[in-house]
ROZA-339713 format. One record per residue (C-alpha): residue number from 1; residue in three letters; x, y, z. Coordinates in Angstrom, 1 decimal, always signed. Layout:
BEGIN
+-------+------+--------+--------+--------+
: nuvex : vomi :      X :      Y :      Z :
+-------+------+--------+--------+--------+
:   NUM :  ALA :      X :      Y :      Z :
...
+-------+------+--------+--------+--------+
// end
This chain:
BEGIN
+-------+------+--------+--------+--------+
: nuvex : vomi :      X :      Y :      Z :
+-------+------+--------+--------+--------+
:     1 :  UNK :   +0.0 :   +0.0 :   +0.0 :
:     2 :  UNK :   +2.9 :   +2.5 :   +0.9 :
:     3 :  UNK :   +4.7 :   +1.7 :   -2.2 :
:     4 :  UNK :   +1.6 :   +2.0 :   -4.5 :
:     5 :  UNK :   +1.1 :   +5.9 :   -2.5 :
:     6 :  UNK :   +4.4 :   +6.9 :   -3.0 :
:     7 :  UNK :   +4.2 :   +5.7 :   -7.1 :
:     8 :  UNK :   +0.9 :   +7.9 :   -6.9 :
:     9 :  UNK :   +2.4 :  +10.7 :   -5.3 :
:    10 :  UNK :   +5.4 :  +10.8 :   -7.6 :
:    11 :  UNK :   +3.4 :  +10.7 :  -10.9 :
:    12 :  UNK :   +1.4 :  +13.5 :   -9.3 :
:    13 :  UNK :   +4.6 :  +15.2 :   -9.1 :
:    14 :  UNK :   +6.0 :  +15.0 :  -12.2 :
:    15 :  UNK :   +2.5 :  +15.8 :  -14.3 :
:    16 :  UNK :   +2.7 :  +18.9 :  -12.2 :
:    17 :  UNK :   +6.4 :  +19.8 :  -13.6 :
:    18 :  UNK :   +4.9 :  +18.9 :  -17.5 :
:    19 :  UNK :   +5.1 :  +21.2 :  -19.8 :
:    20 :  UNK :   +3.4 :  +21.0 :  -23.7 :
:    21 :  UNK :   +4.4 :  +23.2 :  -26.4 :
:    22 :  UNK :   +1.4 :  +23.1 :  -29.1 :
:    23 :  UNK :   -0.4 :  +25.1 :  -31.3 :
:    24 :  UNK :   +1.6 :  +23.4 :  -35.0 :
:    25 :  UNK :   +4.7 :  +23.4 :  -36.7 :
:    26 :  UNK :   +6.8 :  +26.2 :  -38.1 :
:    27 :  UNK :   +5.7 :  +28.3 :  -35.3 :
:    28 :  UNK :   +9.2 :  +28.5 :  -33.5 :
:    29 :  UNK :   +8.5 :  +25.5 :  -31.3 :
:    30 :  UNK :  +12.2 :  +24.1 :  -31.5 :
:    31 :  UNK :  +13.4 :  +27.7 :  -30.7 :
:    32 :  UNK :  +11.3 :  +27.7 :  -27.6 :
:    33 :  UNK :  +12.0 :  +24.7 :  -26.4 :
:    34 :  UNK :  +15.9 :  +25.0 :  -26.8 :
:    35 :  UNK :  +15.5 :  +28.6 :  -24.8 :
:    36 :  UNK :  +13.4 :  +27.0 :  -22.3 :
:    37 :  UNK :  +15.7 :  +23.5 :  -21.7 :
:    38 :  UNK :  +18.9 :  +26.1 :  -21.5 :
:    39 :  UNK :  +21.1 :  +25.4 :  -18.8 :
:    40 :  UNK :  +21.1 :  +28.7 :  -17.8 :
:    41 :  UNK :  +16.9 :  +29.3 :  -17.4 :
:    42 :  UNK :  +14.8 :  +26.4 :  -16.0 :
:    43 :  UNK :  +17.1 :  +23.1 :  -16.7 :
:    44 :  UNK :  +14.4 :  +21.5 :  -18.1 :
:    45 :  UNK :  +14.5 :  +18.2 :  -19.5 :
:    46 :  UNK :  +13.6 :  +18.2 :  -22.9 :
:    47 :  UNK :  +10.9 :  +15.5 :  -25.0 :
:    48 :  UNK :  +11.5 :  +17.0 :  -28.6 :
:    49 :  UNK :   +8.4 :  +15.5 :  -30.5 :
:    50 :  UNK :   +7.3 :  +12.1 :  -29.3 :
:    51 :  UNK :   +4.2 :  +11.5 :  -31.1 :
:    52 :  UNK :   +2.2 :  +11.1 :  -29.2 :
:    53 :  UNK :   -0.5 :  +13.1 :  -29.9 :
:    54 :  UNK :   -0.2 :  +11.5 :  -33.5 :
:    55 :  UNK :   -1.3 :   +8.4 :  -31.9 :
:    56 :  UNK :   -3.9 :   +9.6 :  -30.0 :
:    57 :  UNK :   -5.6 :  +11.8 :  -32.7 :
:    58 :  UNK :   -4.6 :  +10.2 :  -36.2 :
:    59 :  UNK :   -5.8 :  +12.1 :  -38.6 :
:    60 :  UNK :   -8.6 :  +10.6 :  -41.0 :
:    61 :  UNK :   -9.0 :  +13.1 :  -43.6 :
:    62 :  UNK :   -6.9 :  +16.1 :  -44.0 :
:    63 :  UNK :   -9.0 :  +17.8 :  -46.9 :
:    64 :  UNK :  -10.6 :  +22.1 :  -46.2 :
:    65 :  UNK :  -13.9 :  +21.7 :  -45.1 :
:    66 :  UNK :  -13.1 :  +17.9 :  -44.0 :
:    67 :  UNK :  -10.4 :  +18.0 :  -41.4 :
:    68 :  UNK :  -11.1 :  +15.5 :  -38.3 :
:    69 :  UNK :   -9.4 :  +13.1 :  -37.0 :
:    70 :  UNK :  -10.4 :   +9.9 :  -35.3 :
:    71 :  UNK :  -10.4 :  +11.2 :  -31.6 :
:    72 :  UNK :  -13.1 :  +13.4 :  -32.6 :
:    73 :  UNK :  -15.1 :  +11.5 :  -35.8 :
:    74 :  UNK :  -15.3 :   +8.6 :  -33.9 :
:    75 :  UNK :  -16.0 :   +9.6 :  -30.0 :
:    76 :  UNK :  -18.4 :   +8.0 :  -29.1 :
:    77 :  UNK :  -18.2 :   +4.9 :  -30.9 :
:    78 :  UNK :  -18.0 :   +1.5 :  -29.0 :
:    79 :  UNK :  -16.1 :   +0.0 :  -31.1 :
:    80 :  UNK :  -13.1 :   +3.2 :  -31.0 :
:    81 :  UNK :  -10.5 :   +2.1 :  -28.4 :
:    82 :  UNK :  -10.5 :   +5.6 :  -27.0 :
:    83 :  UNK :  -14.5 :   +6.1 :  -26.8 :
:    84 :  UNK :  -15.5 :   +8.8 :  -24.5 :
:    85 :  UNK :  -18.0 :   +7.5 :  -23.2 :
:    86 :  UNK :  -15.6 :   +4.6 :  -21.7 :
:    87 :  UNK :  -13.0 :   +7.4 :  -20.5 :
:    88 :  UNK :  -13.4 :   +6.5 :  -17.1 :
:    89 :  UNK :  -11.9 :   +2.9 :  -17.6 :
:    90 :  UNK :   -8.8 :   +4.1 :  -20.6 :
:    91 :  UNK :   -8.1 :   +7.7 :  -19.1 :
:    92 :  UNK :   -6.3 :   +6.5 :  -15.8 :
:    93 :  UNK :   -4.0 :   +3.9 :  -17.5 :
:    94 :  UNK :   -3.5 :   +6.2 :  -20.3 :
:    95 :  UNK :   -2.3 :   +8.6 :  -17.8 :
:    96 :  UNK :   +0.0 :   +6.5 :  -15.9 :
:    97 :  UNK :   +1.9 :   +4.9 :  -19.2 :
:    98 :  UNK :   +2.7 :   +8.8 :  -20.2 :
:    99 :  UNK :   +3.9 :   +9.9 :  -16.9 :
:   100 :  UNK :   +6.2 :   +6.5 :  -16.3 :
:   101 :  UNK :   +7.1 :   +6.9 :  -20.2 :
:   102 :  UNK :   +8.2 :  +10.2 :  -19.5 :
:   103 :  UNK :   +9.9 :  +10.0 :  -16.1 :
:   104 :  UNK :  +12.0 :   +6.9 :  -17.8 :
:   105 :  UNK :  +13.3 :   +9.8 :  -20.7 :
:   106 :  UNK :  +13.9 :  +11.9 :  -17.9 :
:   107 :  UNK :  +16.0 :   +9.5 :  -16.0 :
:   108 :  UNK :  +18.3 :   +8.7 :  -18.6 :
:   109 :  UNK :  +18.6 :  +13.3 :  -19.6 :
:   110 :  UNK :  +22.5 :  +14.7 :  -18.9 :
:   111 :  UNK :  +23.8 :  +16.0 :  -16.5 :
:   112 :  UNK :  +22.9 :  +19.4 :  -17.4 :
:   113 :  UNK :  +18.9 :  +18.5 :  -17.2 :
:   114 :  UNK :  +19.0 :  +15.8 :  -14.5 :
:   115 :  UNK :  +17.7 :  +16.4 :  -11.4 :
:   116 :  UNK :  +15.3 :  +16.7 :   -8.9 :
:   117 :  UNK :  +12.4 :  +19.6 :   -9.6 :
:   118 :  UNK :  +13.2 :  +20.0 :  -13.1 :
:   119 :  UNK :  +10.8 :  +20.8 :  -15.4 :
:   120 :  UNK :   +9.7 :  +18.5 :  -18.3 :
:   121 :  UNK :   +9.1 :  +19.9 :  -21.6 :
:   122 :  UNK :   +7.2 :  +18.0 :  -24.2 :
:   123 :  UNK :   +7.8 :  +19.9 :  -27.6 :
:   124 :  UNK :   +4.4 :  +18.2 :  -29.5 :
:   125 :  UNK :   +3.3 :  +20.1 :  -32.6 :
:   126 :  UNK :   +2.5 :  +17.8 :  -34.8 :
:   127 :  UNK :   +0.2 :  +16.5 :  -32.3 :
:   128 :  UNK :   -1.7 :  +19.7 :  -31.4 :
:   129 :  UNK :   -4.9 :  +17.7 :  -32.7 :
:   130 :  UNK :   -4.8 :  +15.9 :  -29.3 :
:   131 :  UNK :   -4.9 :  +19.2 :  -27.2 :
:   132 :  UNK :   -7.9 :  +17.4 :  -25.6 :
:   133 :  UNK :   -7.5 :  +14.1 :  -24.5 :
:   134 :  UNK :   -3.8 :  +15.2 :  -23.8 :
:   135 :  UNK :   -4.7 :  +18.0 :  -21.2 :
:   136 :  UNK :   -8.1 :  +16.1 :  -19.7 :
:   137 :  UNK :   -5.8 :  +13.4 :  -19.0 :
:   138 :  UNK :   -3.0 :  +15.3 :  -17.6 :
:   139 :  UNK :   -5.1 :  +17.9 :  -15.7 :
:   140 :  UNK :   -2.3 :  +19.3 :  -13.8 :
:   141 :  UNK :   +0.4 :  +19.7 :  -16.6 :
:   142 :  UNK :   +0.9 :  +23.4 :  -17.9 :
:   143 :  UNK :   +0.4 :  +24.4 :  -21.8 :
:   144 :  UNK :   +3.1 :  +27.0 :  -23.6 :
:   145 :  UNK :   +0.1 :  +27.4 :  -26.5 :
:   146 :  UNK :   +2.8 :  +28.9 :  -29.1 :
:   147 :  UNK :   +0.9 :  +31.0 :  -32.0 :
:   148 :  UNK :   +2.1 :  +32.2 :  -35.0 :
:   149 :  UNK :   +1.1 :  +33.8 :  -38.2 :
:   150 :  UNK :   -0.2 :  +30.9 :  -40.2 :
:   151 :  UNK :   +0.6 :  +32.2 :  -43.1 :
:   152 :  UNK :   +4.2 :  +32.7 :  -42.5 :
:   153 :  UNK :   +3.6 :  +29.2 :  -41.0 :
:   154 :  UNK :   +2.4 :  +27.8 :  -44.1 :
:   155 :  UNK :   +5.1 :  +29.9 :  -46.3 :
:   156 :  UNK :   +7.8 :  +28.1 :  -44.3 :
:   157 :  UNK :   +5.7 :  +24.8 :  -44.6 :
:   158 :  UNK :   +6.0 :  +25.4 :  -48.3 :
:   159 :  UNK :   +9.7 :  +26.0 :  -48.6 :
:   160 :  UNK :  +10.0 :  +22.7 :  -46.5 :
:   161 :  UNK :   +8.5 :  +20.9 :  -49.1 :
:   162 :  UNK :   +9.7 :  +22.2 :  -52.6 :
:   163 :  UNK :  +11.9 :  +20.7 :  -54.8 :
:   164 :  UNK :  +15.6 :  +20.7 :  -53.6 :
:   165 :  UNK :  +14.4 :  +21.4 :  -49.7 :
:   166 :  UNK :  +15.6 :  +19.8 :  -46.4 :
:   167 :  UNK :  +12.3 :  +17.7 :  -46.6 :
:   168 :  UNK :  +11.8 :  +16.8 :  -50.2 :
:   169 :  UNK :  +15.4 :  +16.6 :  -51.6 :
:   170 :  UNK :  +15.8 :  +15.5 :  -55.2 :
:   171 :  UNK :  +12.2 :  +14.9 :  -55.1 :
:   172 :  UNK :   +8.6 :  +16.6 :  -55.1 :
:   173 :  UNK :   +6.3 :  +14.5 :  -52.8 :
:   174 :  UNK :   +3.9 :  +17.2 :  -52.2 :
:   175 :  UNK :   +3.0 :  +17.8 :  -55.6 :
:   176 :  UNK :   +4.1 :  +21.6 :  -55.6 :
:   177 :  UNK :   +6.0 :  +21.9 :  -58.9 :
:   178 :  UNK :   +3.0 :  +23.9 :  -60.3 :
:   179 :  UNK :   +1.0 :  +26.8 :  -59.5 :
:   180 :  UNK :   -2.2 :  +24.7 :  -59.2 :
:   181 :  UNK :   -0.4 :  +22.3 :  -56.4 :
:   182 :  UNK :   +1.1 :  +25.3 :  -54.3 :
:   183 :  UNK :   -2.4 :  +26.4 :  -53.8 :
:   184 :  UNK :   -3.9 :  +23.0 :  -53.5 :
:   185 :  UNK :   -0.9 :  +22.1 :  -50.7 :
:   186 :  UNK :   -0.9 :  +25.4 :  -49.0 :
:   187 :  UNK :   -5.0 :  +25.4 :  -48.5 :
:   188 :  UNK :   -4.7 :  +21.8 :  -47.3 :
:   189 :  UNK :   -2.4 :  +22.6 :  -44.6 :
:   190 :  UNK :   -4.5 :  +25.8 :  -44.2 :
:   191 :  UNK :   -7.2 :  +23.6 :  -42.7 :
:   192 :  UNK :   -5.2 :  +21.6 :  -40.8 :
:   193 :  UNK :   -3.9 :  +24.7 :  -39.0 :
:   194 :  UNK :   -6.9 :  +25.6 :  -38.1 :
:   195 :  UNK :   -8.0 :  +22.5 :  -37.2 :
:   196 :  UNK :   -4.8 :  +22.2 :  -34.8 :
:   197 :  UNK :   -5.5 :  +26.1 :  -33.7 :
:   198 :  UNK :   -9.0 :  +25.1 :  -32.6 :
:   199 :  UNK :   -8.2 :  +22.0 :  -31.2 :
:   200 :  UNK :   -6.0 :  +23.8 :  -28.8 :
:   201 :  UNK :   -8.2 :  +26.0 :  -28.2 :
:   202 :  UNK :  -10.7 :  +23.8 :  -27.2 :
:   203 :  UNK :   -8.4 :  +21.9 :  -25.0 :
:   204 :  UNK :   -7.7 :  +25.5 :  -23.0 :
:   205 :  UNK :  -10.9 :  +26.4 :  -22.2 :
:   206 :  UNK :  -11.4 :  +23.3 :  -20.3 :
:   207 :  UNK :   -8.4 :  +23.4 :  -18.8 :
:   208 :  UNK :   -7.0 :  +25.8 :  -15.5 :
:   209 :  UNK :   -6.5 :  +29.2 :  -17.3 :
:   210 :  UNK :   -3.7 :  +29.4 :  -14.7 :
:   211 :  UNK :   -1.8 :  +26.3 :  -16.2 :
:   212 :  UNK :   -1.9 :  +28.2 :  -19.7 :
:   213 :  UNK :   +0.2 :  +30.1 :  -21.5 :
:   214 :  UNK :   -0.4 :  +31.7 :  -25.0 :
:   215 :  UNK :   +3.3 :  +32.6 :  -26.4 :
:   216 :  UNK :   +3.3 :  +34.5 :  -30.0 :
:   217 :  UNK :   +6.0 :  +34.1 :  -31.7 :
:   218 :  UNK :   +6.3 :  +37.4 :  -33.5 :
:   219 :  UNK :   +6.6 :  +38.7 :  -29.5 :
:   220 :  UNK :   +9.2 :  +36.1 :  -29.0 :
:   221 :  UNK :  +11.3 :  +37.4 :  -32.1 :
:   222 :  UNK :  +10.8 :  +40.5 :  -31.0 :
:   223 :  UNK :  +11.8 :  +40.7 :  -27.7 :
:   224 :  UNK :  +12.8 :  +36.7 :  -26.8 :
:   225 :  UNK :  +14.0 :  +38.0 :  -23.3 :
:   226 :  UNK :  +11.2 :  +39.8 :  -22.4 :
:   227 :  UNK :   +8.6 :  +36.8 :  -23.3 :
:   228 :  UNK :  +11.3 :  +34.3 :  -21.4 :
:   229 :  UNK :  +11.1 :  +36.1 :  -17.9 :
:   230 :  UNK :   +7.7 :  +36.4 :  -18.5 :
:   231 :  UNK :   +7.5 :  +32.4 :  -19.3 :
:   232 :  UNK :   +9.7 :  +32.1 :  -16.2 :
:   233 :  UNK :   +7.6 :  +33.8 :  -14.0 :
:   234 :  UNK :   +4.5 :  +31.8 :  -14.8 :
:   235 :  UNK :   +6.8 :  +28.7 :  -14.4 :
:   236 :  UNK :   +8.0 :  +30.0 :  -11.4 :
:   237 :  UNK :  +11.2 :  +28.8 :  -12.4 :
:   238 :  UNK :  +13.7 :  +31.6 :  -10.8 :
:   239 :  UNK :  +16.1 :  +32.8 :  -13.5 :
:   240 :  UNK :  +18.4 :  +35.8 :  -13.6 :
:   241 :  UNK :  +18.9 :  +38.4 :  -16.6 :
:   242 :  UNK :  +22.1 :  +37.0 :  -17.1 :
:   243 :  UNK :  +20.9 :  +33.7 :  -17.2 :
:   244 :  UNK :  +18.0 :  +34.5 :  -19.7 :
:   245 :  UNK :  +20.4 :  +36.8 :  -21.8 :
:   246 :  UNK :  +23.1 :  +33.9 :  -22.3 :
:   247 :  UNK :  +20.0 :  +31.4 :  -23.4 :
:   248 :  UNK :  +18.8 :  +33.9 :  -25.8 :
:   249 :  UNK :  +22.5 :  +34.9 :  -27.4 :
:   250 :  UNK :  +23.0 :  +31.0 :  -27.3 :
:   251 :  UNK :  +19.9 :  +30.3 :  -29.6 :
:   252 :  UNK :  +19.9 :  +33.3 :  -31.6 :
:   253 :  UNK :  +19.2 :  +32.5 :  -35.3 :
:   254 :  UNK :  +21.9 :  +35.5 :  -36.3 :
:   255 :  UNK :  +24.2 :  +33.7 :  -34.8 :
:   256 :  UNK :  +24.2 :  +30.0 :  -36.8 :
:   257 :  UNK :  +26.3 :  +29.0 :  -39.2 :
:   258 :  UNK :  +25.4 :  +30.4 :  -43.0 :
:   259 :  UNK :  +25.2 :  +27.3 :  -44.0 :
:   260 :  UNK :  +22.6 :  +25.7 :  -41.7 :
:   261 :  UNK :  +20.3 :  +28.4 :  -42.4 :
:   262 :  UNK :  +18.3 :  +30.1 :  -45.2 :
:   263 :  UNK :  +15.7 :  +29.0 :  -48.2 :
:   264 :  UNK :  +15.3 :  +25.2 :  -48.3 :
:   265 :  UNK :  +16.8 :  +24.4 :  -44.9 :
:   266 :  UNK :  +15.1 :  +23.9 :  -41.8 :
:   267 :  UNK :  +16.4 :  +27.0 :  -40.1 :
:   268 :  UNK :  +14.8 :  +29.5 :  -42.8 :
:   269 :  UNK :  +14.1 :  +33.2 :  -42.4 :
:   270 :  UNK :  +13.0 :  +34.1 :  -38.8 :
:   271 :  UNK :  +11.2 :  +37.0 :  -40.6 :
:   272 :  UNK :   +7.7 :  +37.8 :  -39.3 :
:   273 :  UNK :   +5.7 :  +39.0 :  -42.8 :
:   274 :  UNK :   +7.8 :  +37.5 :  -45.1 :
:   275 :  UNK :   +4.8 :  +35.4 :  -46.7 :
:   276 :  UNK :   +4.2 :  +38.8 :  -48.6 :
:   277 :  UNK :   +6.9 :  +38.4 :  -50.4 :
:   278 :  UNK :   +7.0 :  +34.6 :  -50.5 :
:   279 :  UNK :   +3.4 :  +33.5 :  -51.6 :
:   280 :  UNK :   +1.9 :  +34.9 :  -54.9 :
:   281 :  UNK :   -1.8 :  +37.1 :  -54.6 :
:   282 :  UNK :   -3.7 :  +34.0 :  -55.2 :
:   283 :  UNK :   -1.6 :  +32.0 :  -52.6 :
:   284 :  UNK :   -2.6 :  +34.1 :  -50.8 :
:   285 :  UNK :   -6.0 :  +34.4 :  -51.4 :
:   286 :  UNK :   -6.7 :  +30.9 :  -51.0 :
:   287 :  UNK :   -5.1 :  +30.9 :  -47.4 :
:   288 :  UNK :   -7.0 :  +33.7 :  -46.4 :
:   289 :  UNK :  -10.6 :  +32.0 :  -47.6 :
:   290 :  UNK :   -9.6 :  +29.3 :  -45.0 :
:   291 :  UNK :   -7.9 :  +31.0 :  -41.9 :
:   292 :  UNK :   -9.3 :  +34.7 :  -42.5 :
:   293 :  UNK :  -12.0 :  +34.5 :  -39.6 :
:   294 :  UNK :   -9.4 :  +32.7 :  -37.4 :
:   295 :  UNK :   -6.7 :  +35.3 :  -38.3 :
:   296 :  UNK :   -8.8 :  +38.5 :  -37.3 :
:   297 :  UNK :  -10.0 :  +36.8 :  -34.2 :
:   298 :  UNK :   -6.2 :  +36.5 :  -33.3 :
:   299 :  UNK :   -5.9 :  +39.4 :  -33.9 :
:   300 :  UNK :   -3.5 :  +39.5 :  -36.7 :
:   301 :  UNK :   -3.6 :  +42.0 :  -39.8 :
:   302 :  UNK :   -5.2 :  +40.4 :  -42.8 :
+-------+------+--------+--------+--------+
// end
């Protein structure tokens, strides 16, 4: 009985030292995690992209209009291994295998992450679909919500993907050769950012506004040590200046190589607004059809 309270005890712990970065990718989320995991800020151990909200929400149609995935399209099905209406009986061992998952990555993290207290951040984009089952599940881990333009988002997402680029090479797997499959890709991936965006959203409203966190990255590139001791106060994670500065000059994008960073690599442009140079007026018209309600509500300039 002892054993199985302290096990309790110390899962409570460590979901109360999680931290998820969501909202998508090419919103800076590698950035932010890198500042956050600094040796010099909160020693955090890092989880760069496990999947896991992959898993959990798999996506079963990824077409505008038609973006859902199978959390959601198939709820409250019987049949769906992860039925809400059986939550009761999945949730609490869905819980534990994250936590003991997690605490096993953090047990094997360097020297300059181990230790007792630290923080453990869980860098997720590409699983912001699962905002909700992830944060009903770990009630009492924080969200970093990181926003960005999407259409710098989906500018970048296009670069990724063209012919020559880090994540196509030789090839063109995404079919954006042409005019016609530039706009096809970027309003595909338009809807899925919002569907990410909303997903999130959802996921906060439920959850203790206290735990969250809405980071923009424009604010970031702005003025990264200003939004860090503001990020380190809400983690109550005590930090100098000196301490932030030295994480920021460490990660600054000015300060890579040339030749890791630019057009067709994964370190691009770290330029807010460059999409209006990037994408072509019906680009970006077909973003806009998609994510215009969104983007005003955000409160970003159309």
């Amino acid at each position: 009985m002892r054993l199985r309270v302290r096990r309790s005890a110390r899962l409570d712990d460590l979901e109360s030292r999680l931290v998820w970065i969501l909202g998508g990718p090419r919103t800076g989320s590698t950035w932010l995690l890198n500042l956050l995991v600094h040796p010099h800020t909160a020693r955090a151990v890092p989880i760069n992209e496990p999947y896991l909200g992959v898993h959990l929400a798999p996506l079963v149609s990824a077409r505008p209009g038609a973006v859902i995935s199978a959390a959601e399209w198939r709820a409250n099905d019987s049949s769906y291994f992860f039925d809400q209406r059986q939550a009761a009986v999945w949730r609490p061992h869905l819980r534990r295998l994250i936590l003991e998952r997690f605490a096993a990555q953090a047990g094997l993290a360097g020297p300059e992450h181990s230790g007792r207290d630290r923080l453990v951040v869980v860098k997720e984009p590409n699983g912001s679909e699962a905002a909700p089952i992830l944060l009903s599940t770990l009630p009492r881990s924080r969200l970093l919500f990181l926003l960005r333009d999407p259409r710098d988002v989906l500018d970048s997402q296009l670069d990724a993907v063209s012919c020559g680029s880090w994540m196509a090479g030789d090839a063109d797997p995404e079919g954006v050769a042409t005019e016609s499959g530039r706009i096809d890709y970027l309003s595909r991936h338009a809807a899925l950012w919002l569907y990410r965006i909303e997903a999130v959203e959802r996921a906060t409203a439920a959850h203790a506004p206290e735990l969250v966190m809405t980071v923009r990255y424009e604010e970031l590139r702005s003025d990264a040590a200003a939004v860090m001791r503001s990020i380190a106060s809400w983690l109550e994670v005590e930090v100098g200046d000196a301490g932030i500065a030295d994480a920021v000059r460490a990660n600054a994008f000015e300060e890579l190589p040339p030749e890791v960073r630019g057009p067709g690599k994964a370190l691009r442009l770290a330029t807010p607004g460059a999409w209006r140079e990037n994408l072509s007026p019906g680009e970006q018209a077909a973003i806009m059809e998609i994510v215009g309600d969104k983007l005003t509500e955000l409160g970003y300039r159309a």
